[in-house]
VEXLUM-959912 format. One record per atom (N, C-alpha, C, O, CB): residue number from 1; chain; atom name; x, y, z. Coordinates in pm, whole numbers. Glycine has a CB too. Layout:
BEGIN
+-----+----+----+--------+--------+--------+
|   i | ch | at |     px |     py |     pz |
+-----+----+----+--------+--------+--------+
| NUM |  A | CA |      X |      Y |      Z |
...
+-----+----+----+--------+--------+--------+
END
This chain:
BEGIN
+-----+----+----+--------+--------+--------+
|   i | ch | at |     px |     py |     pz |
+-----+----+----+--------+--------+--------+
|   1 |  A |  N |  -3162 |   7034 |  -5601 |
|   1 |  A | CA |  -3160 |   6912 |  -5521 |
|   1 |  A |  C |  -3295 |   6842 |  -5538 |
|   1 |  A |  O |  -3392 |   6916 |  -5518 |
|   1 |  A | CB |  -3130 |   6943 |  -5368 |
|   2 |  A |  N |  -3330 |   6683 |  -5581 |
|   2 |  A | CA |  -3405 |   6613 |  -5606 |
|   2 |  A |  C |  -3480 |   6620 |  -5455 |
|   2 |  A |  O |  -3414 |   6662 |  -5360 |
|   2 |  A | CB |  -3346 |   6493 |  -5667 |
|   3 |  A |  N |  -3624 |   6578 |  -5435 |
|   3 |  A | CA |  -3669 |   6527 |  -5335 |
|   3 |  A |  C |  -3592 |   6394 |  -5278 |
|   3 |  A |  O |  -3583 |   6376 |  -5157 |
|   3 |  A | CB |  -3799 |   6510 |  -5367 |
|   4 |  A |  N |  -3552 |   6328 |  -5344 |
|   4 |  A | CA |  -3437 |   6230 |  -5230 |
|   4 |  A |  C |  -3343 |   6220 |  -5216 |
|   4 |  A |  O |  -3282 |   6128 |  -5162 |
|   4 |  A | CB |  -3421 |   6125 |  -5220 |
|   5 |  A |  N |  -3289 |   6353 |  -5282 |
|   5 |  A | CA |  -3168 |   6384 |  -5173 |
|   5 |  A |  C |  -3218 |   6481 |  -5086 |
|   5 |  A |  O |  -3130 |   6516 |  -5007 |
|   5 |  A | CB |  -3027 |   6442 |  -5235 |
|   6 |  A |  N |  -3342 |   6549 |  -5067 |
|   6 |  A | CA |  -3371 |   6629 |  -4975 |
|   6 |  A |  C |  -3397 |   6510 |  -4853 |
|   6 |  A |  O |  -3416 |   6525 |  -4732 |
|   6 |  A | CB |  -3494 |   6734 |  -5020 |
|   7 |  A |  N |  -3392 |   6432 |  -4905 |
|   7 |  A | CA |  -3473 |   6350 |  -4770 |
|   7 |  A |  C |  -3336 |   6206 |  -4675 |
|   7 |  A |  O |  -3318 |   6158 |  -4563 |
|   7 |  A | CB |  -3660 |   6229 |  -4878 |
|   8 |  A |  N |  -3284 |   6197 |  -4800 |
|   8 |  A | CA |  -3098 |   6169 |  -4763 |
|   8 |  A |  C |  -3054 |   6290 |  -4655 |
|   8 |  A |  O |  -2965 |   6263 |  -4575 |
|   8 |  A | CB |  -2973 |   6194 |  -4938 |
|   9 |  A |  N |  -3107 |   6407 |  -4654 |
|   9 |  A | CA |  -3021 |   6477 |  -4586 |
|   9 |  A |  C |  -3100 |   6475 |  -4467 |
|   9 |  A |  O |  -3052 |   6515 |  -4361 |
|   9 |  A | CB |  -2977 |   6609 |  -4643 |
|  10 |  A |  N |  -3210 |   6436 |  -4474 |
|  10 |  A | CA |  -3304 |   6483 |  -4363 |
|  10 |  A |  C |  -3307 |   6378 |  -4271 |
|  10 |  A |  O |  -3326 |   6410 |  -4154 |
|  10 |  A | CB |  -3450 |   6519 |  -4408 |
|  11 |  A |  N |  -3285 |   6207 |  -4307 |
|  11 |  A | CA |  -3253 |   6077 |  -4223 |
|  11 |  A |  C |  -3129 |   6123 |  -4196 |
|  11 |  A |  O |  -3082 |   6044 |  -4115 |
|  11 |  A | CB |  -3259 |   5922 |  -4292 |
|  12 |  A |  N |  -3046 |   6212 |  -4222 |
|  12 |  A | CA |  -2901 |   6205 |  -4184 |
|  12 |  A |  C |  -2901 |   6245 |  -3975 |
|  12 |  A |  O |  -2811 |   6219 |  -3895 |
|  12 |  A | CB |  -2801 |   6356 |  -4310 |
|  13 |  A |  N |  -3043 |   6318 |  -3948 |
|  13 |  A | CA |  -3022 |   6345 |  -3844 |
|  13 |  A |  C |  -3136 |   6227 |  -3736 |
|  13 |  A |  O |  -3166 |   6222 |  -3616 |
|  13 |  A | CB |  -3038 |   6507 |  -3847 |
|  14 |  A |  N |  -3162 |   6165 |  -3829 |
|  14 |  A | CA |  -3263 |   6079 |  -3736 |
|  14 |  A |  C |  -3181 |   6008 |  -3681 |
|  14 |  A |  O |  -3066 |   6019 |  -3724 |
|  14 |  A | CB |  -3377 |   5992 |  -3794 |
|  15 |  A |  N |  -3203 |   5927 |  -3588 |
|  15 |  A | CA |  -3150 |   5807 |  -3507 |
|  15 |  A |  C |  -3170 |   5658 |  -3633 |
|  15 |  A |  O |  -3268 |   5640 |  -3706 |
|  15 |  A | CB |  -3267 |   5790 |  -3333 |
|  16 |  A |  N |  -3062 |   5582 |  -3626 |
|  16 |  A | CA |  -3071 |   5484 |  -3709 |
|  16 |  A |  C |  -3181 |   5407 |  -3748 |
|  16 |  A |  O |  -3212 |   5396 |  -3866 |
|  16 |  A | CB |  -3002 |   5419 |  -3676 |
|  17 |  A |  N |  -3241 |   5355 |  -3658 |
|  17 |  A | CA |  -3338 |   5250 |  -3696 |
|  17 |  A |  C |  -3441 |   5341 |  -3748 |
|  17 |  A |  O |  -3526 |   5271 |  -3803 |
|  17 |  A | CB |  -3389 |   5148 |  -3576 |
|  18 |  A |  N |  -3475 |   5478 |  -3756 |
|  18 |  A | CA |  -3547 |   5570 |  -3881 |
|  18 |  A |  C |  -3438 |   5581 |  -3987 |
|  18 |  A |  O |  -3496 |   5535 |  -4086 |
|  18 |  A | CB |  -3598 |   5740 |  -3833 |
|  19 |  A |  N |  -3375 |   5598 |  -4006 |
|  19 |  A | CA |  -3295 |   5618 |  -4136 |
|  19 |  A |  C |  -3335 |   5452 |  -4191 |
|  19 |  A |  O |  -3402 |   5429 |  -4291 |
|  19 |  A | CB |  -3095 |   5663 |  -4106 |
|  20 |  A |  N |  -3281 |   5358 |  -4106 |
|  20 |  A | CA |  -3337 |   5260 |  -4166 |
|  20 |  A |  C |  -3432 |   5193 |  -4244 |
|  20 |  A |  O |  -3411 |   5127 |  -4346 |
|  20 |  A | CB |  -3339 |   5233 |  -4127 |
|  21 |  A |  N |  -3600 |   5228 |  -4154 |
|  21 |  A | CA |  -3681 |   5214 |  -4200 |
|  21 |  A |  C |  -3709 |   5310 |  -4310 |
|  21 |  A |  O |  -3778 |   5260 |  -4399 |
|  21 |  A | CB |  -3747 |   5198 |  -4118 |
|  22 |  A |  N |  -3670 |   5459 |  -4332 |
|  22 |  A | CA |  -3691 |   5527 |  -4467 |
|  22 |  A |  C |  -3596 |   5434 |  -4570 |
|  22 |  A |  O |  -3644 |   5437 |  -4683 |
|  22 |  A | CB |  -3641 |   5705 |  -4462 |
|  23 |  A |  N |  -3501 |   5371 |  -4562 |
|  23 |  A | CA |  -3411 |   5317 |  -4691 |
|  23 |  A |  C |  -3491 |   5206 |  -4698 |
|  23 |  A |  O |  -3488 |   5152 |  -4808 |
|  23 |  A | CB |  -3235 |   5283 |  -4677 |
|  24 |  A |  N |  -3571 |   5146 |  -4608 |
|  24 |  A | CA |  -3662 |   5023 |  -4669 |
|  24 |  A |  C |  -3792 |   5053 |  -4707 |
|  24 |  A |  O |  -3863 |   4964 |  -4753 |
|  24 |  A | CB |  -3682 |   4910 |  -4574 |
|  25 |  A |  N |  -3825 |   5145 |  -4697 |
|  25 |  A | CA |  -3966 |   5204 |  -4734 |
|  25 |  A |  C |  -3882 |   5251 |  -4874 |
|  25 |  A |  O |  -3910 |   5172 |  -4964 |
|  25 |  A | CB |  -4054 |   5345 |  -4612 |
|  26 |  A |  N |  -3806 |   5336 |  -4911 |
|  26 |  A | CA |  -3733 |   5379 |  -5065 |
|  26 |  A |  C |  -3757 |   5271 |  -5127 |
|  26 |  A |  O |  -3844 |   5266 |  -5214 |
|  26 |  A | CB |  -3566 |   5413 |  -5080 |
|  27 |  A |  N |  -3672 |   5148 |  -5084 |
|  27 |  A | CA |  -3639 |   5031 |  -5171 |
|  27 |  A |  C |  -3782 |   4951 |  -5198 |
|  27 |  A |  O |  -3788 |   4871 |  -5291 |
|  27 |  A | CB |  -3520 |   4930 |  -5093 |
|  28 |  A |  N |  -3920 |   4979 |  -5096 |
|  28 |  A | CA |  -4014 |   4872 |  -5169 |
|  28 |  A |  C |  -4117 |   4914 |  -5029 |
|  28 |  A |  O |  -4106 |   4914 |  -4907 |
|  28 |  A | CB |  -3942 |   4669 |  -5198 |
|  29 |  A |  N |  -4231 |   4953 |  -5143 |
|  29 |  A | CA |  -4371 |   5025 |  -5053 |
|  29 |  A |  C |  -4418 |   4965 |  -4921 |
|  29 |  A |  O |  -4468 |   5040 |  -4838 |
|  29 |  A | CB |  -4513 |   5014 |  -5143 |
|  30 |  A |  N |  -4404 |   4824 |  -4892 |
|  30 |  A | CA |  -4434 |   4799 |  -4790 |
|  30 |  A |  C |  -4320 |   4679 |  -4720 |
|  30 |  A |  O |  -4216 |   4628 |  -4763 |
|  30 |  A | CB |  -4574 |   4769 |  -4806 |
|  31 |  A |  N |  -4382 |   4668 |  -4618 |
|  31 |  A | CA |  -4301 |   4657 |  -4486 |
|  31 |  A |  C |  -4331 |   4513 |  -4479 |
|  31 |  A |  O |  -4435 |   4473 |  -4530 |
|  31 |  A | CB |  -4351 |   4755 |  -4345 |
|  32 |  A |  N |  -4227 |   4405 |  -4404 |
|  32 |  A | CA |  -4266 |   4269 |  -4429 |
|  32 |  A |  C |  -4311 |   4265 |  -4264 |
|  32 |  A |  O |  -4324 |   4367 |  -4196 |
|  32 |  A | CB |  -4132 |   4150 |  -4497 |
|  33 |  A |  N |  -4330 |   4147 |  -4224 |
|  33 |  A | CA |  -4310 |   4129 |  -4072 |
|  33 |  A |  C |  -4196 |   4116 |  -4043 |
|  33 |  A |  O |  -4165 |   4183 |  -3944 |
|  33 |  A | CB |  -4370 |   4029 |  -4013 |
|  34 |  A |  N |  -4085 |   4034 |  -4102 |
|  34 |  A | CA |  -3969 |   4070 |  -4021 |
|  34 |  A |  C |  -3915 |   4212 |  -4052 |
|  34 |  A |  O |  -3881 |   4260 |  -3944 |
|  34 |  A | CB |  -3858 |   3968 |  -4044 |
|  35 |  A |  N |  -3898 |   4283 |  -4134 |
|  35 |  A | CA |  -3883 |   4407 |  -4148 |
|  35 |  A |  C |  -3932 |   4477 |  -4032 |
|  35 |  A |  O |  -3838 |   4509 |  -3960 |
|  35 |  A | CB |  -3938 |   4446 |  -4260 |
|  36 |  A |  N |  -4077 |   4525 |  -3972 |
|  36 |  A | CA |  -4108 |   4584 |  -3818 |
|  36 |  A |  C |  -4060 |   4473 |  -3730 |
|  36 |  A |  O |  -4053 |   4500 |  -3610 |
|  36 |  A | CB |  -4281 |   4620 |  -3782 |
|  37 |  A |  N |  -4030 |   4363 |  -3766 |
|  37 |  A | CA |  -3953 |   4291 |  -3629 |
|  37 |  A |  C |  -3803 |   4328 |  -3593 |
|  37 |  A |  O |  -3751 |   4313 |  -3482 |
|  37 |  A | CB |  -3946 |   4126 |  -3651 |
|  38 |  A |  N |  -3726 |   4393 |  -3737 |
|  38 |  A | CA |  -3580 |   4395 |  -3715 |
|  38 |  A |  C |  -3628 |   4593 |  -3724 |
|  38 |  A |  O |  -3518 |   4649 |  -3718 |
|  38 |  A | CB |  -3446 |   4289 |  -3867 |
|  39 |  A |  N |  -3712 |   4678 |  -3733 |
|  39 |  A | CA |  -3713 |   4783 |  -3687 |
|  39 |  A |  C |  -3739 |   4829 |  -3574 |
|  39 |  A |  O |  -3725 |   4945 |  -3535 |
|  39 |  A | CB |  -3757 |   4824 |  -3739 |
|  40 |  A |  N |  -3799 |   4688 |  -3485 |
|  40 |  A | CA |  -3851 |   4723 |  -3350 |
|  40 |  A |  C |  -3727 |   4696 |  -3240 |
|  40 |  A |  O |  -3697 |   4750 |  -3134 |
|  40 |  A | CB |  -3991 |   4627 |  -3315 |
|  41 |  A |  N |  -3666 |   4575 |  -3326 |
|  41 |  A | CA |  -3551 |   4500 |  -3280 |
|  41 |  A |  C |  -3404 |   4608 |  -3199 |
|  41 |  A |  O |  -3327 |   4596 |  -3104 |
|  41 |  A | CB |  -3502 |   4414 |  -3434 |
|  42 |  A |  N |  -3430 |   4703 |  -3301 |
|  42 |  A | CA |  -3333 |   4848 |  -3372 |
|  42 |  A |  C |  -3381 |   4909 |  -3304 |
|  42 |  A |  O |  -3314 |   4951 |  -3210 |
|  42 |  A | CB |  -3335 |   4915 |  -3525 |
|  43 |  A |  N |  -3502 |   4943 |  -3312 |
|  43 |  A | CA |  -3568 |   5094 |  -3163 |
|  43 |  A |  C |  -3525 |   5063 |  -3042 |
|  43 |  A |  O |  -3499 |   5154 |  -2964 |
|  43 |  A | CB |  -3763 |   5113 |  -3119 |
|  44 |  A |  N |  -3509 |   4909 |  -2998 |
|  44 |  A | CA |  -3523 |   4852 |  -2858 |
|  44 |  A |  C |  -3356 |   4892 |  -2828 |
|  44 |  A |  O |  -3330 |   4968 |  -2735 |
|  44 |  A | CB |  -3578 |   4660 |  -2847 |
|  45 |  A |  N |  -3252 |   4839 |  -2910 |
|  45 |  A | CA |  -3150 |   4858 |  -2889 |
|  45 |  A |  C |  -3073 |   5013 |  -2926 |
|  45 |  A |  O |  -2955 |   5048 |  -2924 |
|  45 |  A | CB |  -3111 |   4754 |  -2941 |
|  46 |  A |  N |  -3183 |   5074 |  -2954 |
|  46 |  A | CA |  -3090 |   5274 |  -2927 |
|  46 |  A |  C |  -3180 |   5294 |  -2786 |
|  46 |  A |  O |  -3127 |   5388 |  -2725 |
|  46 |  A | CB |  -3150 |   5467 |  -3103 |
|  47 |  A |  N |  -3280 |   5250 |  -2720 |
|  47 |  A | CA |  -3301 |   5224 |  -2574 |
|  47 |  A |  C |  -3180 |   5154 |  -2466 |
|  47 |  A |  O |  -3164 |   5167 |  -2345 |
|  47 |  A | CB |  -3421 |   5131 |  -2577 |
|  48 |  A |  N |  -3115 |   5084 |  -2555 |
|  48 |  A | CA |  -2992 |   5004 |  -2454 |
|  48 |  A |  C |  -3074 |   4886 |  -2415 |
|  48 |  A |  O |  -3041 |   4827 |  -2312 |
|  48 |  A | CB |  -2929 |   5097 |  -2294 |
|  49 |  A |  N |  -3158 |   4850 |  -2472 |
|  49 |  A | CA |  -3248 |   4691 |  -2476 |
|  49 |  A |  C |  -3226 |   4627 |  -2565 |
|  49 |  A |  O |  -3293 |   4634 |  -2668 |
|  49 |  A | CB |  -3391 |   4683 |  -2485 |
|  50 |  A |  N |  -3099 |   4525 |  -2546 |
|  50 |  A | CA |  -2983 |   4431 |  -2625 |
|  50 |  A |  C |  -3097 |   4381 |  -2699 |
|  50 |  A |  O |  -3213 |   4401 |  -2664 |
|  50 |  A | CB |  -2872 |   4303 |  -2535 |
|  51 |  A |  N |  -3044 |   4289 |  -2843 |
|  51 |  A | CA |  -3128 |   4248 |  -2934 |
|  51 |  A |  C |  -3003 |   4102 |  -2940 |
|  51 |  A |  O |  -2887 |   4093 |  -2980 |
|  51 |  A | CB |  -3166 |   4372 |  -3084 |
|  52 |  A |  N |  -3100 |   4006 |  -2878 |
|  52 |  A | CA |  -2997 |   3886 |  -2909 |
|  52 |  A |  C |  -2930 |   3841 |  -3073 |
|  52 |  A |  O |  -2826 |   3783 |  -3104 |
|  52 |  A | CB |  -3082 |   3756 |  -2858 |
|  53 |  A |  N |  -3016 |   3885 |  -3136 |
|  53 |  A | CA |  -3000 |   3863 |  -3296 |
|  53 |  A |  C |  -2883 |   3936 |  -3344 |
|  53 |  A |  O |  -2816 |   3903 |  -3443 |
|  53 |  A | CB |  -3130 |   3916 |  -3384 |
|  54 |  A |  N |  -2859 |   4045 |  -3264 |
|  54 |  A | CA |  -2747 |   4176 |  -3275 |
|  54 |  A |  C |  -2719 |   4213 |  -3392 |
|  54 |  A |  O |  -2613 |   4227 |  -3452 |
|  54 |  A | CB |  -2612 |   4157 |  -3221 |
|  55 |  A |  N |  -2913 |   4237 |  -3439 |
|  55 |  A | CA |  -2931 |   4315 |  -3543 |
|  55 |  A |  C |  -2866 |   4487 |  -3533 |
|  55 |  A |  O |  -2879 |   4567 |  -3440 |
|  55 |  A | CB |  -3083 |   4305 |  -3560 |
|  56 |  A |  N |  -2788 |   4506 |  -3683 |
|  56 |  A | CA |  -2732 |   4682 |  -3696 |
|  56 |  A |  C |  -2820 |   4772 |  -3799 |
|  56 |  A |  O |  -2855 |   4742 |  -3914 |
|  56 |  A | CB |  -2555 |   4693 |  -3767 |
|  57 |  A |  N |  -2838 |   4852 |  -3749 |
|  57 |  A | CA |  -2922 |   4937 |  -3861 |
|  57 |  A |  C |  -2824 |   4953 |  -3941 |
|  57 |  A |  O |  -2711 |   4937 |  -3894 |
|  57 |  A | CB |  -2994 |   5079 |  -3826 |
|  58 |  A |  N |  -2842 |   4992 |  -4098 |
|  58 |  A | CA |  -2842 |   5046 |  -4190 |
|  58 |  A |  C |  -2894 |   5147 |  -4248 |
|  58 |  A |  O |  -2997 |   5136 |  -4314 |
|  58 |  A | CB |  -2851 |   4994 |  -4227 |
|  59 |  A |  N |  -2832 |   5257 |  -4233 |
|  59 |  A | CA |  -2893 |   5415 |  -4244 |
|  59 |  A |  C |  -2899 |   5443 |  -4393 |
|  59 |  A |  O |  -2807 |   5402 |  -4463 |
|  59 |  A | CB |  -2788 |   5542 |  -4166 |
|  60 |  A |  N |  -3011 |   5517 |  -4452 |
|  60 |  A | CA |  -2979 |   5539 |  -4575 |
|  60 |  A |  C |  -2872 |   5585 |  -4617 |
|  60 |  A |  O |  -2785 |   5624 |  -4540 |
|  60 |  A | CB |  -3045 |   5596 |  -4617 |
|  61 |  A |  N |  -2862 |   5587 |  -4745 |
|  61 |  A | CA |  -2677 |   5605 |  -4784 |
|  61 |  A |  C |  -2744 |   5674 |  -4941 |
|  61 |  A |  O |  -2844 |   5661 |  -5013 |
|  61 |  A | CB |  -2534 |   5395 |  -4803 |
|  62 |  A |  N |  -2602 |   5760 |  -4933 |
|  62 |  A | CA |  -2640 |   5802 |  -5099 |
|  62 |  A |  C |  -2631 |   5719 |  -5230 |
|  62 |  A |  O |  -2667 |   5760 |  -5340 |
|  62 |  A | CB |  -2554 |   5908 |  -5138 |
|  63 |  A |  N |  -2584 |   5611 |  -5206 |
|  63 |  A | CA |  -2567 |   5531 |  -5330 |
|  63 |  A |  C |  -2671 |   5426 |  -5341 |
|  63 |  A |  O |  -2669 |   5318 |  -5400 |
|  63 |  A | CB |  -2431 |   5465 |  -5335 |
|  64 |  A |  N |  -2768 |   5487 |  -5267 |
|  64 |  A | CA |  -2957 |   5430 |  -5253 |
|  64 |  A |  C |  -3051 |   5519 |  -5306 |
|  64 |  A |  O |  -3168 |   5490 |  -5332 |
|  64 |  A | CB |  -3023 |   5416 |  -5087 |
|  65 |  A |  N |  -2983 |   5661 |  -5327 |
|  65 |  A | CA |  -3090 |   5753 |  -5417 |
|  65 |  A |  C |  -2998 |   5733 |  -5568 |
|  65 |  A |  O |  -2880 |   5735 |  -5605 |
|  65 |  A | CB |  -3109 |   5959 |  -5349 |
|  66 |  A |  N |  -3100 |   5717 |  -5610 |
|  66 |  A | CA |  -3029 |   5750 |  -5783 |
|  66 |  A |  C |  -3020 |   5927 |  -5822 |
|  66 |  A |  O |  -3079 |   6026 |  -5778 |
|  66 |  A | CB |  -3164 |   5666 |  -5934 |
|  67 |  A |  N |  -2907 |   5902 |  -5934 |
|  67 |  A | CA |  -2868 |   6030 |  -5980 |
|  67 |  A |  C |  -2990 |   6102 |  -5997 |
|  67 |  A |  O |  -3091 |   6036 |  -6023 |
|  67 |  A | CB |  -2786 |   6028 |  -6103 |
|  68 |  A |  N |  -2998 |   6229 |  -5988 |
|  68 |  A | CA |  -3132 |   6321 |  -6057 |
|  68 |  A |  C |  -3088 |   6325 |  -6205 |
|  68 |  A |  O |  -2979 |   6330 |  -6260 |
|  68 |  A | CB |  -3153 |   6505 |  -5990 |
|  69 |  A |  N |  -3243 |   6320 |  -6257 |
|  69 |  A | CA |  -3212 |   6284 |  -6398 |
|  69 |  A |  C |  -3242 |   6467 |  -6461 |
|  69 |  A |  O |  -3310 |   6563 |  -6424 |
|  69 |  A | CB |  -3341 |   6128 |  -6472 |
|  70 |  A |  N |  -3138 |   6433 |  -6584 |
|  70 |  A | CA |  -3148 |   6541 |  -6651 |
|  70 |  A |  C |  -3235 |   6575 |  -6752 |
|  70 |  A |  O |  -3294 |   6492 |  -6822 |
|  70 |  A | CB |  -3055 |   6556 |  -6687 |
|  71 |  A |  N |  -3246 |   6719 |  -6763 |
|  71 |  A | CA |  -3414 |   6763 |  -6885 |
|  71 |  A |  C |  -3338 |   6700 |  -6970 |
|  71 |  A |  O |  -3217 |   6681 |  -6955 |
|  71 |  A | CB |  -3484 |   6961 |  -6950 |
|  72 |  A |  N |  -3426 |   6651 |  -7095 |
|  72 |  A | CA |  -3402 |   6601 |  -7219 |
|  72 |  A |  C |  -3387 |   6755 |  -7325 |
|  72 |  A |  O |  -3461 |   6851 |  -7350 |
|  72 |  A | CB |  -3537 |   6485 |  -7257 |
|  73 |  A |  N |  -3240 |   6706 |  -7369 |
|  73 |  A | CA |  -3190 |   6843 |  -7475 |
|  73 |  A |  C |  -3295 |   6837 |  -7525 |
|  73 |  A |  O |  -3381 |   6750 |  -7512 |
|  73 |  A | CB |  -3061 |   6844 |  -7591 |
|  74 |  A |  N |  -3297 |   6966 |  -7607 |
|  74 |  A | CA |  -3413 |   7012 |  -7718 |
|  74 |  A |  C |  -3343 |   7089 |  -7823 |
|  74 |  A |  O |  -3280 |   7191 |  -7797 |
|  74 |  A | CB |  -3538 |   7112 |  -7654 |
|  75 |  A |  N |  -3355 |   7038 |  -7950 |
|  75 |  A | CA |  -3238 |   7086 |  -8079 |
|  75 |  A |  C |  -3360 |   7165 |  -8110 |
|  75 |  A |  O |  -3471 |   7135 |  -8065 |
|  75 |  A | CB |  -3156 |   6959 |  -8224 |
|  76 |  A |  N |  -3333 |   7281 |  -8198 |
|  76 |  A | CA |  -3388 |   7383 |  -8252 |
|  76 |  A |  C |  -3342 |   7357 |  -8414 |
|  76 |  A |  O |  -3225 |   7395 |  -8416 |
|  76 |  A | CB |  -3340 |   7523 |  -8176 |
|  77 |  A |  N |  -3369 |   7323 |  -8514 |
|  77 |  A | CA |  -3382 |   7326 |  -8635 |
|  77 |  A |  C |  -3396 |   7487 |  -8721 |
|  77 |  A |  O |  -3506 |   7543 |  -8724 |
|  77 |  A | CB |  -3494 |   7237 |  -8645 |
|  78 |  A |  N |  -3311 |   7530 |  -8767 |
|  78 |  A | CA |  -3370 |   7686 |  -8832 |
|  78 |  A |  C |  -3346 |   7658 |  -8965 |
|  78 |  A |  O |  -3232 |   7620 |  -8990 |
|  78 |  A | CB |  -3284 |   7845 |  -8786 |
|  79 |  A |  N |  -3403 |   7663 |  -9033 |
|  79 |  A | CA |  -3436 |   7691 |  -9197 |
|  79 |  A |  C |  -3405 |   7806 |  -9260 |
|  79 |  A |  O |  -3431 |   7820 |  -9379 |
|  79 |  A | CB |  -3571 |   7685 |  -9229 |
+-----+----+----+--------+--------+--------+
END
């Protein structure tokens, strides 16, 4: 198992708006302002503190880690 699918499995138990913010941290090193505005947006509402925008998290998903890549064959030549 690759490190991101170790870590696919490991947002699987966080609360959304962390799964979230790990699939936007995957997709691109830093964070915009609306990005911590629609993650704070997301914390407020798993509190039950409505988000008029009625922003939904998006939890990481497996079709956000790429395949693990395979060793490169190695041919042996014998003479």
């Amino acid at each position: 198992m690759s490190i991101l699918q170790e870590i696919l499995v490991w947002t699987q138990g966080l609360p959304g708006w962390q799964s979230d913010a790990v699939a936007r941290l995957l997709a691109k090193p830093t964070l915009t302002t609306d990005d911590i505005g629609d993650l704070f947006a997301l914390l407020k509402a798993d509190h039950s503190i409505p988000d008029p925008k009625g922003r939904k998290a998006k939890p990481l998903s497996a079709d956000q880690i790429p395949a693990p890549a395979r060793p490169p064959r190695t041919s042996i030549c014998v003479q």
